[in-house]
LUMGU-601771 format. One record per residue (C-alpha): x, y, z; residue in one letter. Coordinates in steps of 0.2 Angstrom, whole numbers, padded with zeros to 4 digits, always signed. Example, Ala and Ser with C-alpha at 12.3 -4.5 7.8 and 13.67 -1.06 7.14 Angstrom:
// LUMGU-601771
+0062-0022+0039A/+0068-0005+0036S/
END
This chain:
// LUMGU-601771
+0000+0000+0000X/+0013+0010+0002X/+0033+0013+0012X/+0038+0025+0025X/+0049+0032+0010X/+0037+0030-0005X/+0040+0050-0007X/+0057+0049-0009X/+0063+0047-0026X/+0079+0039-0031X/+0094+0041-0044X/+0098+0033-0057X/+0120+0029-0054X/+0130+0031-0068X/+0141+0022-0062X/+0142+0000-0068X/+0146-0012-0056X/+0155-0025-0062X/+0147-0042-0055X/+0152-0060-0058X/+0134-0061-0064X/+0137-0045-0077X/+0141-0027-0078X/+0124-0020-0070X/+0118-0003-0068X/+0106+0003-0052X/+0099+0015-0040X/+0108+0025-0027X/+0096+0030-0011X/+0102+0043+0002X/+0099+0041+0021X/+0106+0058+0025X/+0126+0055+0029X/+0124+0036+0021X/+0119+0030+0004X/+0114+0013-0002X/+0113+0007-0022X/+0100-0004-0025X/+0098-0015-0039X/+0081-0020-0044X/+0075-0035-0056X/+0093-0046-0057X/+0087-0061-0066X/+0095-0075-0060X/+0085-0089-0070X/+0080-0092-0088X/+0062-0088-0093X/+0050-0104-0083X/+0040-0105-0100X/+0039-0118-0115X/+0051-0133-0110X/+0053-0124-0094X/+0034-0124-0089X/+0031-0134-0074X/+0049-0140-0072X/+0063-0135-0062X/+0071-0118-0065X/+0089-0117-0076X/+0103-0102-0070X/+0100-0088-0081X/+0118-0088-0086X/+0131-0074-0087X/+0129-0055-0097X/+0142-0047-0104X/+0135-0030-0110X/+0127-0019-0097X/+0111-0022-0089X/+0098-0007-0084X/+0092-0015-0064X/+0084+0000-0059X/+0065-0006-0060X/+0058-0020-0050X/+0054-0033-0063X/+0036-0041-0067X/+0026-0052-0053X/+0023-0069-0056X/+0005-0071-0063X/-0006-0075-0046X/-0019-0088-0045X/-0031-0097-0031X/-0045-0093-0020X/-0034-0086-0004X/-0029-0072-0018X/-0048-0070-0022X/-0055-0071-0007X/-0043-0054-0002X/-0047-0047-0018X/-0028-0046-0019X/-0026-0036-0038X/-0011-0022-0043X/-0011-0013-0057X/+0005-0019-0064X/+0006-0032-0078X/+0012-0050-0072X/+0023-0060-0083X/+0026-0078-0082X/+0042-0076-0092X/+0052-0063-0083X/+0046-0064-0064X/+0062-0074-0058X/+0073-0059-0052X/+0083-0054-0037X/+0086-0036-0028X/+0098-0032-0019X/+0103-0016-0006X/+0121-0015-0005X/+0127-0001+0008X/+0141+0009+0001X/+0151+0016+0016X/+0164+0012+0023X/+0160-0004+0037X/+0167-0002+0053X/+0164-0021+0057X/+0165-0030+0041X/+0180-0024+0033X/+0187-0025+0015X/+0200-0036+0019X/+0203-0047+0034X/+0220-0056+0038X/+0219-0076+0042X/+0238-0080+0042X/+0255-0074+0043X/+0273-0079+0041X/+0291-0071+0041X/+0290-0072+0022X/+0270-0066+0018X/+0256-0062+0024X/+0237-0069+0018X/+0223-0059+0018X/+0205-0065+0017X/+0190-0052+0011X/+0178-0052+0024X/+0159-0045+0017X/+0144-0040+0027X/+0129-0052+0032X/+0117-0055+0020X/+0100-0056+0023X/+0090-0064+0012X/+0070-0060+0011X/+0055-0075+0003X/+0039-0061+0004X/+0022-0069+0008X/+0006-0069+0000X/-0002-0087+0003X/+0009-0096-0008X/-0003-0088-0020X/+0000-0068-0022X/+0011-0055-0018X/+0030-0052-0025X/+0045-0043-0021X/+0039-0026-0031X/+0026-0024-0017X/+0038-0017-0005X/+0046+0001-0010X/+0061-0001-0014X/+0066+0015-0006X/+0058+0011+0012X/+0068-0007+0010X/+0086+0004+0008X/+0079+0014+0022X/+0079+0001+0035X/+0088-0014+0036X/+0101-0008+0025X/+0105+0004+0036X/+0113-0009+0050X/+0128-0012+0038X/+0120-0028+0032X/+0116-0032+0014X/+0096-0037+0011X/+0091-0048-0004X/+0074-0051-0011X/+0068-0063-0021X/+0054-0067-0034X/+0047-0084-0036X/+0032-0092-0043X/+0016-0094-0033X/-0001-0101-0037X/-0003-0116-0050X/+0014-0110-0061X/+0024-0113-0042X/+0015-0129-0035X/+0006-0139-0047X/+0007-0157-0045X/+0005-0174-0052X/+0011-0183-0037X/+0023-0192-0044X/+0040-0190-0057X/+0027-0183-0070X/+0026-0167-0060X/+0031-0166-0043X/+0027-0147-0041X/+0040-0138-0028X/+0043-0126-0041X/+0043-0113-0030X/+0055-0118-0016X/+0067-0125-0032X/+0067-0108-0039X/+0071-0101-0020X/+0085-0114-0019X/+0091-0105-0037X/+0089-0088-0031X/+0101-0093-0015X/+0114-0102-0025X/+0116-0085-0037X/+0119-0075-0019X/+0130-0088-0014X/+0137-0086-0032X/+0139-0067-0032X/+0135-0059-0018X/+0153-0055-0016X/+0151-0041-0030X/+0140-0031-0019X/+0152-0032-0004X/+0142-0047+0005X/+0151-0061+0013X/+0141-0078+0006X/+0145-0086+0022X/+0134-0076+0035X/+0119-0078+0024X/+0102-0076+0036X/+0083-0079+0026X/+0069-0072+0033X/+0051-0072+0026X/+0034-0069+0034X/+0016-0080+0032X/+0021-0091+0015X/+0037-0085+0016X/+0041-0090+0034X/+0035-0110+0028X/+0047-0108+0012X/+0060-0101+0023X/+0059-0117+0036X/+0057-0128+0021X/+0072-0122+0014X/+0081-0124+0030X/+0077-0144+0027X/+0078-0148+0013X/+0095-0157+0007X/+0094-0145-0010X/+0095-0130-0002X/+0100-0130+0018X/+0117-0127+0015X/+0116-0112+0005X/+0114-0101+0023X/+0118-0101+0043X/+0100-0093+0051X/+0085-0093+0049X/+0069-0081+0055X/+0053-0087+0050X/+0039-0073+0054X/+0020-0077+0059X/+0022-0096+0050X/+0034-0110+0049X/+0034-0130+0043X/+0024-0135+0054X/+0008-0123+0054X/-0005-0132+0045X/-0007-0125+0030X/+0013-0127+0023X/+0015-0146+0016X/+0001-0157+0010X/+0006-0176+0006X/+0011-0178-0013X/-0007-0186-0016X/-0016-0171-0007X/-0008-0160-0018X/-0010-0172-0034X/-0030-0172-0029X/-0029-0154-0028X/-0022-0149-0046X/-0033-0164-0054X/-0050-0159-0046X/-0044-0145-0053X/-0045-0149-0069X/-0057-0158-0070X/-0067-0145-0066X/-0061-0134-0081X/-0065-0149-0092X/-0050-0162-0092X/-0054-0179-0095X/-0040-0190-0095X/-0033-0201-0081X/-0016-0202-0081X/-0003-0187-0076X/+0006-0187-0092X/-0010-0183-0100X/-0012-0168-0084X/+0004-0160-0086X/+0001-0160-0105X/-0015-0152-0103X/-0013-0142-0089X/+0006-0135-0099X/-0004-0133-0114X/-0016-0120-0106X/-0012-0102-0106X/-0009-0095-0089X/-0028-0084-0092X/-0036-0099-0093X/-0031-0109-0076X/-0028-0093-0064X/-0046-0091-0059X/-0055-0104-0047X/-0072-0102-0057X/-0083-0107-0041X/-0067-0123-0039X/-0068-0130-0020X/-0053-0136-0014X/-0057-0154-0007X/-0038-0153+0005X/-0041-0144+0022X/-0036-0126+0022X/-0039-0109+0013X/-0025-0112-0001X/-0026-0124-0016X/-0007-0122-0018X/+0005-0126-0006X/+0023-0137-0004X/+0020-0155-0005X/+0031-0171+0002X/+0036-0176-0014X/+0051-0185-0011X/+0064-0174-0022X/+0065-0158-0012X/+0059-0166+0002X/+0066-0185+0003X/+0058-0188+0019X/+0047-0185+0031X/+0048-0168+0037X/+0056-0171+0056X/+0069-0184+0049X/+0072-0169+0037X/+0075-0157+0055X/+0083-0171+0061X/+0099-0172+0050X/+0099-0155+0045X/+0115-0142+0051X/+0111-0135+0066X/+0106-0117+0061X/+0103-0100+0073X/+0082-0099+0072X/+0073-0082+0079X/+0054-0086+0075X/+0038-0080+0083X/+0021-0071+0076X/+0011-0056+0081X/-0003-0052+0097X/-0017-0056+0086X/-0012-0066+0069X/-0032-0066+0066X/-0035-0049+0066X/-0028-0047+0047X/-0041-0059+0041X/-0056-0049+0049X/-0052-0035+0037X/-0048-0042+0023X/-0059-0053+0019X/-0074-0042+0025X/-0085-0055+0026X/-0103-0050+0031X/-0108-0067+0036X/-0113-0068+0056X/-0098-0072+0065X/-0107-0089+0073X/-0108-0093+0056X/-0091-0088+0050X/-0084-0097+0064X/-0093-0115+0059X/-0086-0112+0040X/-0069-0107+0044X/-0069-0127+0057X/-0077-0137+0042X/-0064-0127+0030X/-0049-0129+0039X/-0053-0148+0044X/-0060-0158+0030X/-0059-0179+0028X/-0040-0178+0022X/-0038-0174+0043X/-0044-0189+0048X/-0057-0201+0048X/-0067-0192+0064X/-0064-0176+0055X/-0083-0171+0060X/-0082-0175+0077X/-0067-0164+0078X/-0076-0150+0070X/-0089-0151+0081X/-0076-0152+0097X/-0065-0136+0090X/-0083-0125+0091X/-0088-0132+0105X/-0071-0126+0112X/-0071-0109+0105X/-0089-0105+0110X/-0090-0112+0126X/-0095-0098+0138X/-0100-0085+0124X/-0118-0079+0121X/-0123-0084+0105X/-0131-0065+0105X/-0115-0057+0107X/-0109-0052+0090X/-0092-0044+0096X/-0087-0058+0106X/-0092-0069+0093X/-0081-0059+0081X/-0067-0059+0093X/-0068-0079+0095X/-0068-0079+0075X/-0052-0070+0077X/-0043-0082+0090X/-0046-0096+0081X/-0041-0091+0063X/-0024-0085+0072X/-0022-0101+0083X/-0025-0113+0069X/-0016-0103+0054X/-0002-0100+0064X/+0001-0100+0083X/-0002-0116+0086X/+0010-0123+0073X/+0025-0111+0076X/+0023-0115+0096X/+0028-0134+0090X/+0037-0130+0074X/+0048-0119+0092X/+0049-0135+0100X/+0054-0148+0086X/+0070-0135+0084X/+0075-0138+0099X/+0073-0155+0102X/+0084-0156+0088X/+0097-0145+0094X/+0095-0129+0083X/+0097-0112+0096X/+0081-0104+0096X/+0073-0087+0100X/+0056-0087+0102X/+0045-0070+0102X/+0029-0062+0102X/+0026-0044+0092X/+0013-0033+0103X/+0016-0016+0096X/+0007-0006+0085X/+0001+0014+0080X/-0019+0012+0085X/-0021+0027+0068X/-0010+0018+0060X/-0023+0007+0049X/-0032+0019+0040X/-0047+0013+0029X/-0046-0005+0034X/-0051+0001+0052X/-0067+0001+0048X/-0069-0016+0044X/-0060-0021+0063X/-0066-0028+0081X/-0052-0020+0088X/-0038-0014+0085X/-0019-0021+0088X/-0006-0029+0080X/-0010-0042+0069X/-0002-0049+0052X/+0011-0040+0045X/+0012-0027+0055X/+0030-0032+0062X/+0036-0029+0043X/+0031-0009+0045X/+0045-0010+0057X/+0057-0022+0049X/+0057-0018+0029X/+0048-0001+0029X/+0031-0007+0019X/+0015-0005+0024X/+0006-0018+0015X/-0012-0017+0020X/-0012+0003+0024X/-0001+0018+0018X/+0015+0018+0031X/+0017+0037+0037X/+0026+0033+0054X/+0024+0043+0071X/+0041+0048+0078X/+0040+0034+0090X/+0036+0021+0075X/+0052+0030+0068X/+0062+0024+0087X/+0052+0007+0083X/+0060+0005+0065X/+0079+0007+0075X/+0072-0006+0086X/+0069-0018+0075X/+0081-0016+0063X/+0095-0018+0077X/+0087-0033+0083X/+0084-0043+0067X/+0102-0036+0061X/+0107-0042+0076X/+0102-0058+0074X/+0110-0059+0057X/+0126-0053+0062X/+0130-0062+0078X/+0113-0075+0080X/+0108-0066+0096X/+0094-0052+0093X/+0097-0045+0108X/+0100-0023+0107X/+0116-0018+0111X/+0117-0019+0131X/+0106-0029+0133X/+0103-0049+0139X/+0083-0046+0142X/+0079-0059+0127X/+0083-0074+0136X/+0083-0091+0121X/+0071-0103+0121X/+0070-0119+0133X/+0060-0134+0133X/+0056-0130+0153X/+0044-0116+0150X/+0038-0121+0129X/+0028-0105+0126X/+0040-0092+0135X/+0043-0079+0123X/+0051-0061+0121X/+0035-0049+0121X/+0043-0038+0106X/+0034-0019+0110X/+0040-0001+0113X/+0048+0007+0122X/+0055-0011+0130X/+0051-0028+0129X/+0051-0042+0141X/+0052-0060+0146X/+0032-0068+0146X/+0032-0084+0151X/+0015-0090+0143X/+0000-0086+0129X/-0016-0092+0130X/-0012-0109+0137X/-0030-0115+0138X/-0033-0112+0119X/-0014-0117+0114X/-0013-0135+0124X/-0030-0139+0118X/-0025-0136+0099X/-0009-0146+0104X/-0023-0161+0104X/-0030-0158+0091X/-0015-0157+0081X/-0009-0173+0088X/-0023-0182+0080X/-0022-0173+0061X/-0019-0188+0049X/-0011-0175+0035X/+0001-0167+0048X/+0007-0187+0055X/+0010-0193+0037X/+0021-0174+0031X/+0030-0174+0049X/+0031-0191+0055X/+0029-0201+0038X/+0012-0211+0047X/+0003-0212+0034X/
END
């Protein structure tokens, strides 16, 4: 909707920088005494169209005449009913055969810290000297695995933050909706596309990140909602997990429900699909061929298409035994032990209220959402759970009281969506050795929502609003910052830098942000302003209660156990 530092307009440098991918020209953006150079719409894979449709991405290759990176480049065309349901539509024009692209924020002073050069031996004779860059920190945007690119965050309010901390910020394209996880279930097509053109985007920075003065070693990714699943994925997969040191999954992660179906979930998925647009066949090769042949207008829109899987998305990650060989805790089990910062705002549920704007009564809403978000493919007593999940979240509630029937609505879309699973997702990192910090975002400007406060119970932090803060983007409203949301962009930015640079988040000065421990499995660092602290619980009724449910869901056994 709109940056901290949309009205700010940057240059165009004549200068060419001469990267191991190509001579590149971009951006330079001024922060009073500092200036960064941005470089917008790097492709770092060939065009995913023709042979390339529906397969795994190819490295774009190296340039030898300059290239103009001073515009972001096209979105990937969007598609599923999570996109339609919020209305989710830019003006800009998508394009299947350009969206794979990088940006990168480089500062340009002199580091303190990182120097250009370090020394890592010495003799009588010689001397050896080592270049040393600055962290790197790699962002997967969101968007319900279905919506959303990286041109959706100003490009100036990105140099304007992060940056800013003397580490480098990447961001990626990739492709979402049925172009970045259709699926056959099986070697035909086993979807993934998504996460394999994030693995390529993190192998180009490994590849050339030196050229913009960043040290490929001390790589951190981060990504919020979708992007916080493809970020855990990533850190498990075999494909990829070496390609970075930490990790910071934001409001999501590999274990909330909606990020891995089973390979035949998502095969059943993408074929009922079809079917309902008129394919016939039975086979996959017969699917893929049809489904390739189609022209991206013509399978984007659902057309009135239920998803028969549990869950709001039609297209997600799926077990398919490539990128994801096994079972998605054997996967945690084996992987390098990696730094992971994770958490999820006050009230994740909040976001949805406003967005969808559904007039349905919220008693209503509230049984749709249950049969929605547990169907058959949860289990065989997938009705008696439904009915045991609202007769959980209405128990003491007047069935005449609107808001606090709204306000239920909101606890449990944010508890099963994402609190929930990134209380365990907490958990099964630690058990398997990884250093965790676990926090909580409570802060927010109450003005600071503009039109969409209309359509809200209340108002508090909710989805995305820790981004305002952390990339300078306001996403659902117009991001004109107080001066104390200005002292909370300082706060944040320190702390996620922080994490980057040394894997503690903690502000200079300070040891208030204690790492996570199995003794106390929800004790969390309540991010807000002007200090934070220690909270040793959140909602513990509503959180051990999902924590049964969960135990019993036959699509979450089978992607994280292998019980199928």
């Amino acid at each position: 909707m709109g940056g901290h530092l949309s009205h700010s307009e940057r240059e165009q440098n004549s200068e060419i920088l001469e990267a191991t991918c190509g001579p590149i020209r971009g951006n330079i953006y001024k922060h009073g005494d500092k200036i960064v150079y941005g470089y917008l719409g790097i492709p770092f894979a060939k065009p995913p169209i023709d042979d390339l449709r529906f397969k795994k991405p190819e490295p774009f290759g190296v340039w030898t005449e300059p290239r103009d990176c001073t515009e972001y480049g096209p979105r990937c065309p969007q598609s599923g009913p999570f996109a339609e349901a919020i209305r989710f539509e830019k003006e800009d024009v998508a394009d299947e055969g350009n969206c794979l692209t990088a940006n990168v924020f480089a500062p340009r002073w002199e580091s303190d810290e990182f120097v250009s050069f370090i020394l890592v031996a010495f003799t009588p004779i010689f001397m050896v000297f080592q270049k040393k860059g600055r962290p790197v920190m790699v962002y997967i945007h969101g968007g319900g695995f279905e919506c959303s690119a990286s041109r959706d965050y100003c490009d100036y309010s990105i140099s304007g933050t992060l940056p800013l901390k003397d580490v480098i910020v990447v961001t990626l394209n990739y492709r979402i909706g049925i172009l970045g996880f259709f699926s056959t279930g099986d070697e035909v097509c086993p979807g993934n596309f998504a996460l394999w053109d994030l693995t390529l985007g993190l192998k180009w920075i490994r590849d050339h990140i030196e050229s913009f003065g960043g040290d490929p070693n001390n790589v951190t990714i981060f990504g919020q909602s979708a992007g916080a699943a493809l970020v855990d994925l990533l850190a498990l997969s075999p494909h990829s997990r070496d390609l970075f040191q930490r990790v910071i999954p934001m409001s999501g992660g590999a274990l909330c429900e909606y990020a891995v179906r089973t390979a035949e979930s998502q095969a059943e998925v993408c074929k009922q699909f079809a079917r309902h647009l008129g394919y016939s066949g039975n086979d996959s090769e017969s699917l893929f061929n049809w489904i390739r042949a189609k022209s991206i207008k013509n399978i984007e829109k659902m057309n009135g298409f239920n998803v028969p899987a549990s869950g709001i998305l039609a297209y997600t990650p799926n077990l398919d035994g490539d990128f994801f060989p096994k079972p998605l805790d054997e996967l945690r089990k084996e992987s390098p032990k990696k730094s992971i910062m994770m958490g999820f705002t006050e009230h994740e549920g909040l976001f949805f209220e406003f967005l969808v704007r559904d007039p349905t009564p919220p008693f209503d809403t509230l049984r749709r959402n249950v049969d929605t978000y547990y169907k058959e493919d949860t289990g065989s007593d997938f009705k008696e759970v439904r009915e045991k999940i609202f007769s959980f979240y209405t128990r003491n509630v007047d069935s005449e009281n609107e808001k606090k029937l709204r306000e239920v609505v909101i606890d449990f879309v944010g508890d099963a969506l994402f609190t929930a699973g990134i209380f365990e997702n907490a958990k099964s990192c630690l058990k398997h050795e990884n250093d965790v910090w676990l926090y909580i975002f409570d802060y927010c400007e109450p003005s600071g929502f503009g039109p969409q406060e209309e359509f809200m119970t209340f108002v508090a932090p909710t989805h995305c609003t820790d981004l305002r803060y952390i990339l300078g983007e306001g996403l659902y409203s117009d991001f004109k910052p107080t001066a104390e949301e200005l002292k909370m962009i300082k706060k944040m930015t320190e702390m996620f830098s922080n994490f980057a640079k040394y894997g503690n988040p903690n502000e200079k000065g300070s040891n208030e942000w204690e790492r996570y421990s199995s003794e106390k499995p929800r004790r969390h660092f309540r991010i807000s302003y002007p200090r934070g602290e220690m909270r040793s619980d959140y909602h513990a009724e509503r959180m051990q209660f999902l924590e049964s449910i969960r135990k019993n869901n036959k699509n979450l056994e089978a992607v994280v156990y292998g019980r199928f």
